[in-house]
N, C-alpha and C positions, 0 to 999 in steps of 0.2 A: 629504441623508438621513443619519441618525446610527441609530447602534447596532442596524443590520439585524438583523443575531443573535435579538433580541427579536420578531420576526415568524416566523408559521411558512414564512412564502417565504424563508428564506435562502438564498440560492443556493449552490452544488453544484457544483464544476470536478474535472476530473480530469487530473494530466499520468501519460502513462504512457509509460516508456522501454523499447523495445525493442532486442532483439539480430539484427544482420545475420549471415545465416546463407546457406554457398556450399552450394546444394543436391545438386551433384555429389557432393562429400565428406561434408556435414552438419555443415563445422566455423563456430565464425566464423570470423567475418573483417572485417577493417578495412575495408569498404568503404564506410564510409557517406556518405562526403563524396560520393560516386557519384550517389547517390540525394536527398541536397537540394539538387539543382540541377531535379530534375522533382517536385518537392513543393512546395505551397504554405510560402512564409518564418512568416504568421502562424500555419500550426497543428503545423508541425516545426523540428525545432532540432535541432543537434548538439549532442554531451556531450565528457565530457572523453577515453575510448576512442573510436579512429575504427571501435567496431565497434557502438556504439551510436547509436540514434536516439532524439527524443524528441518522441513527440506532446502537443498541449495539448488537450482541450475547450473550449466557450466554456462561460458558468458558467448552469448551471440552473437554477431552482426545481423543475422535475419530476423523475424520478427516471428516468422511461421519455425523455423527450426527450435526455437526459445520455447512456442507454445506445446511442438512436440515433446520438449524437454520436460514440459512441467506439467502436461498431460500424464507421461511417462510413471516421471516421480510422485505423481498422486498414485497411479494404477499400483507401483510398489508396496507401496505405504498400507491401500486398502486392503491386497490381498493379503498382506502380512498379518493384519490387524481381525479382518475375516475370520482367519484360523482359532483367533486367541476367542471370539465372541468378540469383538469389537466394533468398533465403526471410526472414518474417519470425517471430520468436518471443516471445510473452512468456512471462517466467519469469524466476526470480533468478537464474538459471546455465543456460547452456549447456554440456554436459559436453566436448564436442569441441571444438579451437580451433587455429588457425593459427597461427604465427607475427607474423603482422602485427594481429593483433585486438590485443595490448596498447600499440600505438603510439598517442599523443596528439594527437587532434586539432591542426590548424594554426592553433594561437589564440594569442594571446600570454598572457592570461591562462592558458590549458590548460598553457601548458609551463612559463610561472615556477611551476606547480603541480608540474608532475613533475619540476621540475628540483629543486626543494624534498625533494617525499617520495620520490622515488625507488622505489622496492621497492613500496611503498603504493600508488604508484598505477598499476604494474604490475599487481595483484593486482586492480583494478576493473574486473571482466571481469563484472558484475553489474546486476540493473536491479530498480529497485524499482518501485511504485507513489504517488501523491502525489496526497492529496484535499484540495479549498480549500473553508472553508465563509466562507462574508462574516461579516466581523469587521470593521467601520471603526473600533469603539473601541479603541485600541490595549492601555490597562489592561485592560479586559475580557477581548481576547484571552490578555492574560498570566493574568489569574486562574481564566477557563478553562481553559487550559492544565494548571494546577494539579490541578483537578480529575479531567481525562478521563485524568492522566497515570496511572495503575491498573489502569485497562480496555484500554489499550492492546496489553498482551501477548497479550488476546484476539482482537483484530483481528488481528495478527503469525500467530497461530494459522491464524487460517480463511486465511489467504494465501501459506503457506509454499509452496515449490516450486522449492526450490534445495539437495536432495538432493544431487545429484552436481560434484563439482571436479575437472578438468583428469584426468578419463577415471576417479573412483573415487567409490565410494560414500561420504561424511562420516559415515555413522551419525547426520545432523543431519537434519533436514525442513527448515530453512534456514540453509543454510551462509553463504548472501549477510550474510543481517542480523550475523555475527559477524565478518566480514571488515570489514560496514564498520563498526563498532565498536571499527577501530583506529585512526578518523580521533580528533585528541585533541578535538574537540568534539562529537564524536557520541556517541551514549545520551541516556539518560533523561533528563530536564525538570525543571529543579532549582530551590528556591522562591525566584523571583524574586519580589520585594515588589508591583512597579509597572513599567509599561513602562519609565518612566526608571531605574529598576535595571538591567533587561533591555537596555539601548541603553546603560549605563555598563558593564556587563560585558562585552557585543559591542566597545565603545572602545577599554580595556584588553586585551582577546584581539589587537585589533588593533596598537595601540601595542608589546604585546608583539614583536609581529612572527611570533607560531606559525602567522598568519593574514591575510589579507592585506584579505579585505573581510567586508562582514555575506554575502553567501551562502558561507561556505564555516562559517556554522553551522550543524552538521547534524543538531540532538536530534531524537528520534522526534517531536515537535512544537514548533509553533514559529509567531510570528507571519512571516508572508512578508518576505521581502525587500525584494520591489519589487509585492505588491499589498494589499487591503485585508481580507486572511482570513489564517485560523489554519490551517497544513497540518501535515496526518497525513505522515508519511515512512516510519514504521516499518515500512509494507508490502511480503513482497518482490512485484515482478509477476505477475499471475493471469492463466495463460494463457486462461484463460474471462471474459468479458463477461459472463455474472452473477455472477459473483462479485467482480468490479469494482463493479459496479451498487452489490451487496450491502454491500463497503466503505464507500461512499461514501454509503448509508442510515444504516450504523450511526453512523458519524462523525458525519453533520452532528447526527442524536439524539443524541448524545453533547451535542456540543456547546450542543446547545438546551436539553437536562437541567441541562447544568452553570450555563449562563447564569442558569436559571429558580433553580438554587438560590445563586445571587450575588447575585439580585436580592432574593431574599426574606432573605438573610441567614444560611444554612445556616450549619454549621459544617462544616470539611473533616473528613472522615474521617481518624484518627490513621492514616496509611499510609508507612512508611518507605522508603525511598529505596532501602537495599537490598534491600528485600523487591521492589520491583516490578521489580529489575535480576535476581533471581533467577527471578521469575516472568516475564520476556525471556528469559531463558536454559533454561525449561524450555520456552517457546510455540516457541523456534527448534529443541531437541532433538527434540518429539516432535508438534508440529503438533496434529491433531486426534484422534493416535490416542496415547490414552494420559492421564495427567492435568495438568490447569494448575493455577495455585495462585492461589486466589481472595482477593483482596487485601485484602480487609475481616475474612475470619477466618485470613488467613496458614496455609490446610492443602491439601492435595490434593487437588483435585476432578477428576471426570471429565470431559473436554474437552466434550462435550455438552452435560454439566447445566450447565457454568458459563457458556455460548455462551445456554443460554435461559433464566438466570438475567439476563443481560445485555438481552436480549431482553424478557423481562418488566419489567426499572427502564425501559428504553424508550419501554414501549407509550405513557407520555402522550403525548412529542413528535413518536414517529411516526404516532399519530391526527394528533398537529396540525398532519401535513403531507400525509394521503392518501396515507403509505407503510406503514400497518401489514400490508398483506392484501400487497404486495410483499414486503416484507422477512421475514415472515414463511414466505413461499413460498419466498424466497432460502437462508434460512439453512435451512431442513429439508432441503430439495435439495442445501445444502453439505456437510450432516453426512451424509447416505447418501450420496453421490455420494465423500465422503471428500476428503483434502487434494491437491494436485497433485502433492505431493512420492509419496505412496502411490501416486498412478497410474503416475508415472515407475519407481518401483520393479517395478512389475508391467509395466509395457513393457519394460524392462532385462534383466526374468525371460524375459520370451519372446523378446526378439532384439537384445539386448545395445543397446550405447551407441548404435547410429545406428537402431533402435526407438522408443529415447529422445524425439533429435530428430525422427521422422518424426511420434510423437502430440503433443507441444508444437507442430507445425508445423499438424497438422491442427485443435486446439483453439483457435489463434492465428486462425482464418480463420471458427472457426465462429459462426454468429451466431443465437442462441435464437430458435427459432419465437415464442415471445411477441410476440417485434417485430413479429412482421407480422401477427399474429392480435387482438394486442389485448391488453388490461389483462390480467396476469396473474391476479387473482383471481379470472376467469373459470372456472380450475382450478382453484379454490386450497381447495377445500373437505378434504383432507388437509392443508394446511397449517394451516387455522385450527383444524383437529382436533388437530394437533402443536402448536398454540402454546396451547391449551386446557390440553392435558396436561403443559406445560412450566409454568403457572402453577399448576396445582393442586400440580405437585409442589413449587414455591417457596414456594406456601401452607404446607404443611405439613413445611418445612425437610428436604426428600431432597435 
């Protein structure tokens, strides 16, 4: 099979890493190596902190079988962790933390890493999110790439949730994504010509010696390492399962738009490099509340309009997958419901840093009626009333 991308079944993966969390104190903690010894090998993995974990999905065409999936591999994860006195959390920071949470897993790769950066990867006390959409052409996924690299700091947006570092408020909605933005090949997605560019520049990184193999390239996208899709990284982790879902709708459209206009010959939009490193840096300052910088007129929009401004260039590929009336319901839901990082701040307010932890902990477990009720559009008759009025106003340039 060649150039999946070009069908609307492209498939749909999610890895999502989470933070091992001692529920007596609410700090982390290194224990993860603990907990995949009673987890299945195929769907968790250790990281390079032994106070993280990392779950995989297997890869979907649906959007509601994905969310069962990762609904699932959370429930696992917590009962296991239960047992031990643990807890699990997603999100980009945990604000409490032990001692032993920055110690590096038992890997030999893991430590010629920390023996390397030292300091750096002290500091990866952080968990993102990471969505695979099927890309077996390897060019394609690079010119892809190209494209979706723009829209990305909006996605960054809806998934901030890493507020607080080592017990203090950053003034950031996600503090994760600029931490690890001091690894030297992480950020932005730079215009590689052709996959063979993009695998002679990985060579050279290597030969360099700053790097030791291809996964420790870590631009906000990227074609994978070792499968056959293009992954989003830029996200930090959402401690809500719809708003994972929600990533991983808007991505794979992303990518299906992009493909559609490769295929027809587009032209790229003139969008500089710095501009969308600046519109990173204002998605990770202020999240959802406040404005982003809409990359085609480089000005200041309201984090809403530009979320259903996005929303709207969508709609073709998300009809052409049976996720419009989802994702539409997803992202109006995201925008009242407000960003994670918002909420942490409003638990902080009413009972400081181990409030924090205990609502991340209770979001981390919680699983949307939807699942069990059925197709979300079922309800969704204010969202297609919000997605109505989010086009009318794109109609007439608000």
């Amino acid at each position: 099979m060649c150039r999946t991308v070009d069908h609307p079944s492209a498939t749909v993966g999610v890895e999502e890493e989470f933070h091992i969390v001692d529920l007596a104190s609410r700090r982390l903690t290194g224990r993860a190596d603990r907990l995949l010894g009673q987890l299945p090998g195929n769907s968790f993995s250790p990281e390079l902190p032994r106070s993280v974990l990392e779950a995989n999905s297997r890869p979907w065409v649906g959007l509601l079988p994905l969310a069962a999936d990762v609904a699932g591999l959370r429930r696992t994860a917590i009962a296991a962790a239960a047992s031990q006195g643990l807890g699990i959390v997603a999100a980009g920071t945990v604000p409490l933390a032990e001692p032993d949470a920055a110690q590096v897993t038992a890997d030999a790769r893991y430590e010629r890493i920390g023996s390397e950066y030292r300091a750096l990867v002290r500091e990866q006390l952080i968990c993102g999110t990471h969505v695979h959409v099927g890309v077996d052409d390897r060019d394609l996924a690079v010119a892809i790439a190209r494209r979706v690299a723009p829209w990305l700091p909006v996605l960054l947006a809806l998934s901030v949730s890493s507020p607080f570092w080592r017990g203090t408020d950053t003034g950031y909605a996600s503090w994760r994504s600029l931490i690890w933005r001091r690894w030297p090949t992480a950020g932005g997605w730079f215009g590689f010509a052709s996959a063979a560019d993009y695998d002679l520049t990985v060579a050279g990184l290597i030969r360099s010696g700053v790097i030791t193999d291809p996964g420790m390239i870590y631009f906000d996208v990227r074609p994978s390492a070792h499968l056959p899709t293009l992954e989003l990284r830029i996200c930090d982790s959402s401690p809500l399962v719809q708003d994972v879902v929600l990533l991983a709708g808007l991505f794979r459209a992303l990518v299906l738009s992009a493909a559609a206009a490769e295929s027809e010959g587009r032209p790229l939009p003139p969008v500089r490099p710095e501009l969308v490193a600046a519109a990173t840096w204002r998605a990770a300052q202020s999240g959802l509340h406040g404005d982003l910088v809409d990359p085609l007129s480089a000005t200041a929009v309201p984090a809403g309009r530009l979320v259903g401004q996005l929303l709207t260039e969508l709609r073709p590929a998300l009809e052409a997958t049976g996720d419009w009336a989802l994702v539409c319901e997803l992202t109006r839901s995201a925008l009242v419901r407000g960003s994670s990082a918002a909420r942490q701040r409003a638990a902080h307010a009413r009972g400081g840093l181990p409030a924090v932890v205990d609502a991340l902990l209770a979001e981390t477990r919680t699983v949307p009626g939807w699942l069990h009720s059925g197709h979300i559009a079922r309800r969704g008759s204010k969202a297609r009333t919000w997605c109505a009025m989010s086009e009318q106003r794109r109609a007439v340039g608000q």
